[in-house]
C-alpha positions in Angstrom: 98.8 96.5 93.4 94.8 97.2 93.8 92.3 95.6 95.8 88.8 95.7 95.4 86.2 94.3 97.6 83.9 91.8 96.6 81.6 91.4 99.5 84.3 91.5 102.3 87.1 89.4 100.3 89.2 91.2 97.6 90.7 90.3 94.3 94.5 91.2 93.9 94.5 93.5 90.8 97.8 93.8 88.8 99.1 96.9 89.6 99.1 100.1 87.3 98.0 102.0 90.3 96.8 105.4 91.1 98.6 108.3 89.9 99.8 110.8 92.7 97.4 113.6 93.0 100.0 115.4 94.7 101.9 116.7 92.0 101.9 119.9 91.2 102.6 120.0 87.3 100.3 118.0 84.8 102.0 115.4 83.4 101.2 113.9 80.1 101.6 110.2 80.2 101.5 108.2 76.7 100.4 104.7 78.1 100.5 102.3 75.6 97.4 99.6 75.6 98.3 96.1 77.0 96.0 93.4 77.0 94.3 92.3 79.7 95.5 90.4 82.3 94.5 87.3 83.8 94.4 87.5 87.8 94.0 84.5 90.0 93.6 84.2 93.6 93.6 80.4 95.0 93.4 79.2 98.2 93.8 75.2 99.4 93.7 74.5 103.3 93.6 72.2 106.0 91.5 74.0 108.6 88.2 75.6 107.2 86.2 74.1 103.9 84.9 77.3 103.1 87.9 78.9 102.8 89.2 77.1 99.8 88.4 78.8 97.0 89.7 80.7 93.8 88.7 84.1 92.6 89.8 84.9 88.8 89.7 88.6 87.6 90.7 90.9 84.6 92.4 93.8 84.5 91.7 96.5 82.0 93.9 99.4 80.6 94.7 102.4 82.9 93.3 104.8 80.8 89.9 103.0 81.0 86.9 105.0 82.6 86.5 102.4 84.9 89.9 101.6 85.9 88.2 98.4 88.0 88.8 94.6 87.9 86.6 92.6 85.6 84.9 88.8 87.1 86.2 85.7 85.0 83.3 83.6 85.0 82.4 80.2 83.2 85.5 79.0 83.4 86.5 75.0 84.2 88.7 75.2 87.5 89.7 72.2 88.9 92.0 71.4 92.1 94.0 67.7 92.4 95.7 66.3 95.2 99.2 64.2 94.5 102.6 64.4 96.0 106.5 64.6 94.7 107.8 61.5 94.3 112.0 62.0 93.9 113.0 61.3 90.3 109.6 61.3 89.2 108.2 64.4 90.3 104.3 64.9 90.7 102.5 62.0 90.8 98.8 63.6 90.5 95.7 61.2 91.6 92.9 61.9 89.2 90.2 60.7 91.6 90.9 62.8 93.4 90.0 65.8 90.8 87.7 68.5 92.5 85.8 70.8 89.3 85.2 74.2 91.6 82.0 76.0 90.6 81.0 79.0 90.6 77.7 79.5 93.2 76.9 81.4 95.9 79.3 82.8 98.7 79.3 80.1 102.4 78.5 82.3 105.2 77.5 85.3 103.0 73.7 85.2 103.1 73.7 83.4 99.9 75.4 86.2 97.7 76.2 85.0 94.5 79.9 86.5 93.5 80.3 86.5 89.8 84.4 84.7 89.3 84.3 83.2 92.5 84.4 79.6 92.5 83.8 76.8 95.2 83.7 73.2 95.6 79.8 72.4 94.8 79.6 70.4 97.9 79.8 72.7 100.2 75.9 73.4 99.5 75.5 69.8 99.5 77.7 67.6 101.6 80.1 70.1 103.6 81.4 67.5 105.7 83.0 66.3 102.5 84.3 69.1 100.2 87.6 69.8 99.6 90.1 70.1 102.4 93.7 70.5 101.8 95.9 67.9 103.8 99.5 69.3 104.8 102.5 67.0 103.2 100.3 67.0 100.2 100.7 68.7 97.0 97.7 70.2 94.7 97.3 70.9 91.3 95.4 73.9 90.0 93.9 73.8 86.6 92.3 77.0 84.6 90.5 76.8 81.4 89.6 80.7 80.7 88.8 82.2 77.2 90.3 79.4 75.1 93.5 79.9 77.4 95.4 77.0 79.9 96.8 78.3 83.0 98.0 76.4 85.8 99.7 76.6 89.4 100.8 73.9 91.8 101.5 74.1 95.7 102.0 72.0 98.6 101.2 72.6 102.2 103.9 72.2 104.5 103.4 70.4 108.0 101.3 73.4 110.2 103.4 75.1 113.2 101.6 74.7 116.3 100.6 77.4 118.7 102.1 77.5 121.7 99.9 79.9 123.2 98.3 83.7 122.7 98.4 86.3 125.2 97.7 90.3 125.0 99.5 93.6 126.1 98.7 95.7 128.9 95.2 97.0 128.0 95.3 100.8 127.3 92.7 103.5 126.3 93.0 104.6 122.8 92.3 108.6 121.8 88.6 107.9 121.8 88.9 106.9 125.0 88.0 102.9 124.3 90.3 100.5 126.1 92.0 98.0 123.8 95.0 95.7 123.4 97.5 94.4 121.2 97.5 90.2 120.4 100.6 88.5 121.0 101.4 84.6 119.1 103.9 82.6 120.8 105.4 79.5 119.1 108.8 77.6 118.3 109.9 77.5 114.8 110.8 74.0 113.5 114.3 73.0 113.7 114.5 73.0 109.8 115.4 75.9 107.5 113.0 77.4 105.1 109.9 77.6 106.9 107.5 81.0 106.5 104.6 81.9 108.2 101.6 84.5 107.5 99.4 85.4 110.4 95.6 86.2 110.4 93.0 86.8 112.8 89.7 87.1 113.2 87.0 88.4 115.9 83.7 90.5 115.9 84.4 93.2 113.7 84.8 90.0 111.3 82.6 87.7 112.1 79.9 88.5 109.4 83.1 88.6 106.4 84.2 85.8 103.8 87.4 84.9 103.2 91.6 85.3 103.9 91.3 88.7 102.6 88.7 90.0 105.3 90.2 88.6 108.4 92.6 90.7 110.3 96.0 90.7 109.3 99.3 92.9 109.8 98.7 93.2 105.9 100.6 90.2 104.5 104.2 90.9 106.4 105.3 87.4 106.2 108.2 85.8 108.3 110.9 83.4 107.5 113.2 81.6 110.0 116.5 82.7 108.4 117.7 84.3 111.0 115.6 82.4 113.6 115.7 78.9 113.1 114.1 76.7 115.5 113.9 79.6 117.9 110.8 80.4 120.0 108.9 83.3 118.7 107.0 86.0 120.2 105.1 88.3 117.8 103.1 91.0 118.8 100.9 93.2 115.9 100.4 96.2 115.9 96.7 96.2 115.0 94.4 96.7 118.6 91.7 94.7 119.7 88.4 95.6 122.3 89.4 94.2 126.0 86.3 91.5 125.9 86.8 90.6 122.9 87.3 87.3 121.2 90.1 86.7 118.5 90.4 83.8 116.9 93.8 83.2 115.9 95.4 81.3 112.8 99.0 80.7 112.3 99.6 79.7 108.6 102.6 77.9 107.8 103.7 78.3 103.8 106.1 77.4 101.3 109.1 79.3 100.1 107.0 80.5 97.0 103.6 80.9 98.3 105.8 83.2 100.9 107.4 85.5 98.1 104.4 86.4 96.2 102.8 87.6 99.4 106.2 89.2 100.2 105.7 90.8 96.8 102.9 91.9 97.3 102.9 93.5 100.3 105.7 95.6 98.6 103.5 96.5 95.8 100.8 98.1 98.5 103.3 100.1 99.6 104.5 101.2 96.9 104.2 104.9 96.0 103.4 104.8 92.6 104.2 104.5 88.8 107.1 107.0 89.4 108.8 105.1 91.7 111.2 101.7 91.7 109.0 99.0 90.3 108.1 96.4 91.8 107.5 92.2 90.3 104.7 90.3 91.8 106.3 86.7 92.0 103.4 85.0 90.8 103.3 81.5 90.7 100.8 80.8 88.2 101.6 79.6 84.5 100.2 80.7 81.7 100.4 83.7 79.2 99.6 87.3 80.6 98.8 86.2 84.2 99.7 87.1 87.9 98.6 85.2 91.1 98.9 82.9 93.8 97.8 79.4 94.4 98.2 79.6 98.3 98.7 76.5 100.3 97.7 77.2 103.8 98.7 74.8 106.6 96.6 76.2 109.4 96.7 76.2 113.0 94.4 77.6 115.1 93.9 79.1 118.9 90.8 81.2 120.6 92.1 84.2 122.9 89.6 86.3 125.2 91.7 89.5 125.4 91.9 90.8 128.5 
């Protein structure tokens, strides 16, 4: 998988990816066309307004000159809330319906991002727009060249923090003193539960979006092995002794969980000569890959030290 950067975020682009430079004999590679492909990234909280959102992309053929994703825009998105209801399934509330528009980025000195789209009242009445609500379920609709697509998730009930701490500070080889963050917190009594784990601070402070905060690049963790254990994590990524991290623990579902877990393996992965790998997508639709993320947020502040 590919990411490019729009303004600080990035767009998941389905993966054809580079071809190794490293090789010593040309290779002559008959790649048939495919049509393009449909690529959603969708995001529904319960911590920060601005951060639910949905970005829909295109990807073109490899052999194309500009081997880049393409912005979906003018297309009807909507987001509704329900809940499962056993032996009935979803029960969706349409008053709830929220039509996303496209419109300028929050936070971003007013950059417009061509496929990005927003709930309208963020520009309007913030205090308002859409805010995910964990036990809930949501409902995401896509009307895009003619073509339905659709994804549903649900956020779970968010994990608390129990607290943050840091490592031993340490100089690294320029000579700047830094230190690793460490999240501390007990995992429900309940199998099943998955966490991702972001952060942000001062090198991100002026970014948009999940994508351009912190992260030890979407390693996910499920409780199979540690059920209602208390957990210590500590990344690997350092931070400036002084500086202020601000921490969020997101607590997903199973599927939300595999895509990333997918994906992460598709970042890694060395190539189109080596074992392939399938992006568990959870959208519907034809000739589309993508993830409606529900995010059930908890948050802490850390000065590390």
């Amino acid at each position: 998988m590919k990411k490019l950067n729009y303004c600080n975020s990035y767009i998941p682009i389905l993966l054809l990816l580079l071809l190794c430079n490293s090789c010593e004999k040309n290779i002559d590679l008959q790649l048939d066309k495919t049509p393009p492909m449909l690529v959603v990234e969708a995001y529904i909280n319960n911590s920060i307004r601005t951060y639910n959102y949905v970005i829909i992309g295109k990807t073109v053929n490899f052999n194309e000159s500009q081997f880049a994703n393409t912005a979906v825009e003018k297309a009807t998105v909507t987001i509704t809330e329900g809940f499962f209801e056993k032996g009935k399934g979803y029960q969706w509330n349409p008053a709830s319906t929220v039509t996303m528009k496209e419109g300028k980025t929050p936070g971003m000195h007013g950059l417009y991002v061509p496929g990005a789209y927003f709930d309208p009242k963020l520009t309007t009445d913030s205090s308002h727009a859409l805010l995910g609500k964990p036990g809930k379920s949501y409902l995401l609709e896509i009307m895009a060249g003619g073509k339905k697509y659709t994804a549903i998730t649900t956020l779970p009930i968010p994990v608390p923090i129990d607290s943050l701490t840091n490592t031993p500070p340490f100089k690294d080889d320029s000579g700047k003193v830094q230190a690793r963050l460490t999240v501390h917190y007990t995992d429900p009594d309940t199998l099943g539960n998955a966490q991702i784990y972001y952060w942000g601070n001062r090198y991100t402070k002026n970014t948009f979006g999940w994508g351009a905060l912190s992260t030890d690049r979407y390693l996910p963790n499920t409780d199979d092995l540690v059920n209602g254990q208390d957990i210590h994590i500590t990344h690997s990524a350092p931070l400036p002794i002084g500086d202020t991290a601000i921490y969020y623990l997101v607590s997903v579902e199973r599927p939300v969980h595999d895509f990333w877990d997918s994906f992460n393996k598709a970042r890694v992965n060395s190539g189109p000569f080596s074992t392939p790998v399938v992006l568990k997508s959870n959208i519907k639709g034809s000739n589309v890959v993508g993830c409606f993320s529900g995010f059930a947020v908890s948050s802490m502040k850390h000065v590390m030290k």
